[in-house]
N, C-alpha and C positions, 0 to 999 in steps of 0.2 A: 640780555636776559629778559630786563620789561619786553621788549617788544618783541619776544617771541611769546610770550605771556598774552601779550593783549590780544596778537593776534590768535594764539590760539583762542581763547576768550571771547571772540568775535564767532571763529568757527564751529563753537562747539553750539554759542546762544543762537546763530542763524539756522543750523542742522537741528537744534528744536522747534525751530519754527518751521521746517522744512523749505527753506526757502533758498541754499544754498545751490543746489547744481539743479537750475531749473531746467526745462525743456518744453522744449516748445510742440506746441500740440497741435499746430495748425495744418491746414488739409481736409483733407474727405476720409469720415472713416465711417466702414459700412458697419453696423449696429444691429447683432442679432439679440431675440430674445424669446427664450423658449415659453411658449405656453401649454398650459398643463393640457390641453386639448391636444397634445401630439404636434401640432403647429409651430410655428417661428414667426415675430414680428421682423421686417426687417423696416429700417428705415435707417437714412444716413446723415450725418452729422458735417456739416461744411463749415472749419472753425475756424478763425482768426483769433491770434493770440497777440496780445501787445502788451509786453509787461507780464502783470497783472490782472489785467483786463482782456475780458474774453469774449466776442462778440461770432456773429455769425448768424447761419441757418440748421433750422432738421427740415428738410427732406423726407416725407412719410406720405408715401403711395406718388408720390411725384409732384405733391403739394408741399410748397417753403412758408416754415411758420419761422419767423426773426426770433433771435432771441433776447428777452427785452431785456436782463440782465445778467452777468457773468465775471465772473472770478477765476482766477489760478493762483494757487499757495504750494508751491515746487513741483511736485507730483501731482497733485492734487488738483479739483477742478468743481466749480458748480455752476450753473446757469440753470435761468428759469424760461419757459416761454408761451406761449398764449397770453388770453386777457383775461381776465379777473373772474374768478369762478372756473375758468375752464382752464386751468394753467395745468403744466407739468415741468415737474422741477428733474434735474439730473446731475447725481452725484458721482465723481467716478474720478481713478485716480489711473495714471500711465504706471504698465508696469512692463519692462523691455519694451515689445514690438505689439503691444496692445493694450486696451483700456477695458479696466471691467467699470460699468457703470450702471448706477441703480436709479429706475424711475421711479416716481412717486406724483401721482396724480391730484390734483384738488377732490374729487369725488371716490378716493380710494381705488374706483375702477378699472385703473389698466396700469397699476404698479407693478413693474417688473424688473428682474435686474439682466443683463447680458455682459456680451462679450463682442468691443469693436476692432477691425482689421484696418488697416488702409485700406484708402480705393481710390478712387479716380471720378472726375465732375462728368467725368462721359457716362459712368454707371448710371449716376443720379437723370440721365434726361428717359423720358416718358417714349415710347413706342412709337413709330409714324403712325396717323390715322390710319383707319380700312377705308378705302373707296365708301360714299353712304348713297344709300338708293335714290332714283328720281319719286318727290314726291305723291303720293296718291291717299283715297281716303280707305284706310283700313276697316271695313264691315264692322256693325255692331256688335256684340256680343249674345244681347237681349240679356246681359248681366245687370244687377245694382239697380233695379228698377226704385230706390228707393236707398238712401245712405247705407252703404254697410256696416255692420255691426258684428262685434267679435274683441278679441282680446290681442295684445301683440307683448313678444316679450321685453323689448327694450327699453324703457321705462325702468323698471324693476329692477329686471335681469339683468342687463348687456348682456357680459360675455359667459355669466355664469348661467346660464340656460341648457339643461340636455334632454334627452330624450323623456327621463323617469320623470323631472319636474313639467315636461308638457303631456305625461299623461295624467298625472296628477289635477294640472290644471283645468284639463280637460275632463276629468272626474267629477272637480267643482262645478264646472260652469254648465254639466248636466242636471245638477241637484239642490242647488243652491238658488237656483232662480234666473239666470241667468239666460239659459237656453229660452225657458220659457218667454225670458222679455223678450226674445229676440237675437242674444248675442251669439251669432255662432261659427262665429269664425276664429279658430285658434292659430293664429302667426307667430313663427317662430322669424324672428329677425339675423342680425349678422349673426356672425361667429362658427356656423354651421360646417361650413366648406371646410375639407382636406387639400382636394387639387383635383388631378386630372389621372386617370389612369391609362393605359396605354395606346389606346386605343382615342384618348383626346374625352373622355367622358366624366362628368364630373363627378367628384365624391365627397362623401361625408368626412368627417374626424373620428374621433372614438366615441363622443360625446353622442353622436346618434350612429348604433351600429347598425340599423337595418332601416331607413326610410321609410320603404315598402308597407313595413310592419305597422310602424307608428302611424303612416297616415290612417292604414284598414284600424285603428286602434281609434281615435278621434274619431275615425267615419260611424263605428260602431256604438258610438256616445250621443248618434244623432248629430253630430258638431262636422262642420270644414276644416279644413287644415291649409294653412298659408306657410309661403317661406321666403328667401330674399335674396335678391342679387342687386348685379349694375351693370350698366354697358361698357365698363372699365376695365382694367386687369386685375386691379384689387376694389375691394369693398371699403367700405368707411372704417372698417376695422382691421384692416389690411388683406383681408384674405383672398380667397380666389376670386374672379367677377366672370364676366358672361362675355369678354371681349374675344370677338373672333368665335365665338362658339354660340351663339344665339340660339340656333335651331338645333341644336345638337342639346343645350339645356335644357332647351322647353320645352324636345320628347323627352326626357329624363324626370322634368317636374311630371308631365303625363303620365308616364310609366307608373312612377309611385304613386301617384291616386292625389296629388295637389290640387285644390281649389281656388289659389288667391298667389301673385306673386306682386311684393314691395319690388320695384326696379330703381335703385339709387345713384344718383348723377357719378357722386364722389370724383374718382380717380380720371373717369372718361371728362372732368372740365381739365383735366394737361393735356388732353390729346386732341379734343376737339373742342370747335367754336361754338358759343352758344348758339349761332347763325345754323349749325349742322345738328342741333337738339333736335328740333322733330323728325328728322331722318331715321337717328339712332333709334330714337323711340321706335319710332316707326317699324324697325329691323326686327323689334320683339313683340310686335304689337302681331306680326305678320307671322313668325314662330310659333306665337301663341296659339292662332287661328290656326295657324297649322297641322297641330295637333290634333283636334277633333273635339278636344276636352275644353269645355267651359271652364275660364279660368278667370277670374277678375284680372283685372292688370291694374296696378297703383302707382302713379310717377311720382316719384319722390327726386325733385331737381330743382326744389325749395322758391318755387314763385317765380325761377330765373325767365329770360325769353316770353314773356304775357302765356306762359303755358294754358292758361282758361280761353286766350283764341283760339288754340291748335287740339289741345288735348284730347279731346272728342276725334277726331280725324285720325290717328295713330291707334283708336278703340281703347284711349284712356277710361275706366270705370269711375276714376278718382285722381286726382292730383293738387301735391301740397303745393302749398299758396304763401307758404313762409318759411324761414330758418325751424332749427329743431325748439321744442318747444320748453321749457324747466320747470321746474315746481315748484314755483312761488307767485304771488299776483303779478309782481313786475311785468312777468316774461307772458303771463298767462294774458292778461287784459291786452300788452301793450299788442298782441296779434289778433285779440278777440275783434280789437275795434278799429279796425283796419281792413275788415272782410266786405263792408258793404258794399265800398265802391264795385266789387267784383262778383257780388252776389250774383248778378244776371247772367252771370257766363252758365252759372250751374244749371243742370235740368237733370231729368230720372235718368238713370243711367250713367251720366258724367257728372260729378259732382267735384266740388269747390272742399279743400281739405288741408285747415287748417292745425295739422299735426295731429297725434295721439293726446286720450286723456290724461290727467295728473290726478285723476279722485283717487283717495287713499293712500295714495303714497308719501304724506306725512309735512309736506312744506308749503302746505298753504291750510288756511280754517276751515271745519266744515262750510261756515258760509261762504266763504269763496270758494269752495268746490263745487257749491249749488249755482254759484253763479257761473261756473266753469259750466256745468254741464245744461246750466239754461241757457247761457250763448250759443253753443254748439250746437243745438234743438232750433235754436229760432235762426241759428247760417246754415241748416239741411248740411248739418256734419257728419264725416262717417263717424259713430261712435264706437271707436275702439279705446277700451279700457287697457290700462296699461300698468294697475297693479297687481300685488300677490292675492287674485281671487280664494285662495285656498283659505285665508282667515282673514275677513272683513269685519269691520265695527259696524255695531248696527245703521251707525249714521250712515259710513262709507255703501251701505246694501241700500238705506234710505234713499239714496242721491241716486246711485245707478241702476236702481230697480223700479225708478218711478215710475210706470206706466201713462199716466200723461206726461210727463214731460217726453219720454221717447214717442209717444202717439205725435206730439207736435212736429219731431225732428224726423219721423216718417210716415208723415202728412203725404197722402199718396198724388196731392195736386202739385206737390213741388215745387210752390212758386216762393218768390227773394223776400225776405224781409227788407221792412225800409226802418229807416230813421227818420219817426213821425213829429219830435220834438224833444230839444235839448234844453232841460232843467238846472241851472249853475249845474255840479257833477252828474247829472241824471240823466242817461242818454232814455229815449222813451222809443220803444221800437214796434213796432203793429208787422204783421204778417197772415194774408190771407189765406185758411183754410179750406180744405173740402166740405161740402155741405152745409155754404153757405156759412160758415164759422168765422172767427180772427184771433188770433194770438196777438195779446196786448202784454209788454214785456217794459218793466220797468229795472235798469242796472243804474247804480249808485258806485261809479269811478272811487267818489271819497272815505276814507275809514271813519267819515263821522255820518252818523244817522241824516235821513233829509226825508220831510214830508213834500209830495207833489202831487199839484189837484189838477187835473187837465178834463175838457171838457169834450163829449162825442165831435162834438163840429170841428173844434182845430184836426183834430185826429180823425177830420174825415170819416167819421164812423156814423152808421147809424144808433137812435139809443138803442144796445143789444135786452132781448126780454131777460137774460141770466148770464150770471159769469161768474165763473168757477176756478179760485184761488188755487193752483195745481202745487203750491210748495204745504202750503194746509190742510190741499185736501178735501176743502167744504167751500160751498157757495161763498163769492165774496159780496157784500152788501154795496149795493151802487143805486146812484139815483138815475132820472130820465137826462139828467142833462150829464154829468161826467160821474168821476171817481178819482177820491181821492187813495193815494197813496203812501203808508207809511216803508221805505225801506232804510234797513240797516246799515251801515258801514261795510262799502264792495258786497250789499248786496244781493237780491233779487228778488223783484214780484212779479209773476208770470199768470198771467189771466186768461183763459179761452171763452172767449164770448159768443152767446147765441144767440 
């Protein structure tokens, strides 16, 4: 009798732990999950179960992220994966012959829950390559004579972006000042795409019901309108991409009245070699021209293959020169100051582009947004602002509306800033202007204040007759022989000398 006792006793206290008839959860199970945009995420889950311990990969667009930590408690299951800041955790429990599991993102953005099936490791492999063209130099545009400028939704947005918030936005950045400085390119980034209709043509979600409409809506603001693909089969956000259908897209971006397309590596690095990057580009570089219609073309394929050799050749307008960017100094500085070496590649028309802005969007100081947006002026960046323009702080309009600092950054002579001399944290940067001018730019790396006195001769300069403090506003006081400098903690003193 005890030991029918104990043992029930046993059974009852493991079955509250849930840990009595485990099962094993290991294999490949294909992982849907709806989004409100009418859409489906799919990605797939390749799991090894040992014990307790639960290890493995996700599979998402054909890209394996490991998973860096995991558990199983009978039914039950958790694992996290990515790196710090950009993880997503997944909770999810077996129940019969499938798993419902709920994601939850570090940045809130792409929490979702679904429902996964079995499947198979043959699902998970990527497409064969398309044949890619012999290379040649795709014609200019006579686009971008001068960094582009305009706003993009990803930053802010992601995926919650539709048609009514980019005309809204586009409402702003007519009246607000925005247009006037210059900004007038409204980009709508991922999330856009439904698929293909029958005919092999691409479509929208419910989230934008008429294209057509929207773009003649932006046009009519005075403003452009940009949108986004990849040479892949999905987007960075899983959705449709432009693989196999290149020229078939970019009469469709024509059709609608588009001015600008973001082109994103993403899904096309499982298919092809970085070795066959300028090809692909190439493919839509030559679609584009196809069309008739002036359209900026922006590679986004994050600095891979010396893109600043080729890019110009494929009638790149713009190409990013580094990973995606974040909003805080970390992330912001540690690509700011990494642009020089490469600055020479850039000139009117192709330029050097160092991701989207971060002013305003709340995780870094004003002062280091001023110095976000004075580095960017003084690397000939495109300036696309990447916050909710619809209600800006006066600072956040202060920074992005500064008319000299954007005169600097579309200085219509185009040429590289250098780095004229380095002060313990002080990088000191000179950059030669039109008519005879210089941008003299002092950034301060440290969060503690530093005075620097540099002299015309090191900095190769002559003494200039006046120079004019552009974050103040008013003439800066200097003598014949240098100037000194008081800057703040991360940051900026930016001078135009005559």
């Amino acid at each position: 009798m005890m030991k029918h006792a104990a043992v029930l006793s046993v059974v009852l206290f493991c079955l509250s732990l849930g840990a009595c008839a485990r099962s094993d959860i290991s294999g490949v199970w294909l992982l849907r999950s709806p989004n409100s945009d009418g859409t489906s995420r799919d990605e797939y889950l390749d799991l090894k179960q040992s014990g307790s311990t639960l290890t493995g990969t996700v599979v998402r667009d054909y890209r394996k992220i490991e998973i860096s930590e995991g558990t199983v408690n009978g039914n039950n299951f958790h694992f996290v994966t990515g790196r710090t800041g950009h993880q997503m955790s997944f909770d999810g429990t077996l129940a019969g012959d499938h798993l419902t599991v709920e994601q939850k993102s570090s940045n809130g953005r792409f929490d979702s829950k679904g429902e996964a099936r079995r499947s198979t490791a043959e699902a998970m492999a990527p497409p064969k390559p398309l044949p890619v063209p012999a290379l040649h130099d795709v014609p200019y545009n006579g686009l971008a004579k001068t960094p582009p400028m305009g706003w993009n939704s990803w930053n802010h947005f992601a995926g919650k972006i539709d048609d009514a918030t980019v005309r809204q936005i586009a409402d702003a950045m007519a009246t607000n000042g925005m247009k006037a400085a210059g900004y007038i390119y409204v980009n709508i980034d991922d999330t856009w795409q439904l698929g293909r209709d029958a005919d092999g043509n691409i479509t929208a979600n419910k989230k934008f019901p008429d294209m057509k409409a929207l773009a003649d809506y932006v046009h009519s603001k005075g403003l452009k309108i940009g949108l986004y693909s990849g040479p892949g089969p999905k987007t960075c956000a899983g959705y449709e991409g432009s693989f196999g259908h290149e020229e078939a897209d970019a009469k469709m971006y024509a059709k609608w009245g588009f001015d600008y397309l973001k082109y994103d590596w993403c899904s096309a690095g499982a298919i092809y070699q970085d070795s066959d990057m300028q090809a692909v580009y190439q493919k839509m570089g030559d679609a584009l021209r196809s069309t008739g219609r002036p359209i900026v073309f922006s590679l986004c394929q994050y600095g891979r293959a010396d893109v600043w050799k080729w890019g110009a050749k494929v009638d790149g307008n713009l190409w990013r020169t580094t990973g995606d960017i974040s909003d805080n100094w970390d992330s912001m500085s540690k690509i700011a100051f990494k642009q020089l070496a490469i600055a020479p590649f850039a000139k009117p028309g192709h330029w050097n582009d160092p991701d989207m802005l971060e002013v305003g969007n709340g995780g870094m100081t004003d002062e280091e947004y001023r110095t976000h947006m004075a580095l960017w002026a003084m690397l000939r960046a495109p300036l696309l602002a990447g916050n909710d323009v619809r209600d800006m702080s006066a600072a956040t309009k202060a920074i992005l509306l500064n008319r000299d600092i954007i005169a600097i950054d579309q200085d219509p002579l185009g040429k590289p800033a250098e780095l004229a001399k380095t002060d313990g944290d002080v990088e000191i940067w000179t950059r030669p202007l039109d008519r005879h001018a210089t941008a003299l730019a002092f950034f301060n790396k440290s969060a503690q204040p530093a005075t620097v006195k540099v002299s015309w001769r090191e900095l190769k300069l002559k003494a200039p007759a006046r120079a004019r403090d552009l974050w103040a506003g008013k003439n800066a006081s200097i003598s014949g022989s240098g100037y000194t400098a008081r800057v703040t903690g991360h940051g900026s003193v930016v001078l135009r000398l005559q």
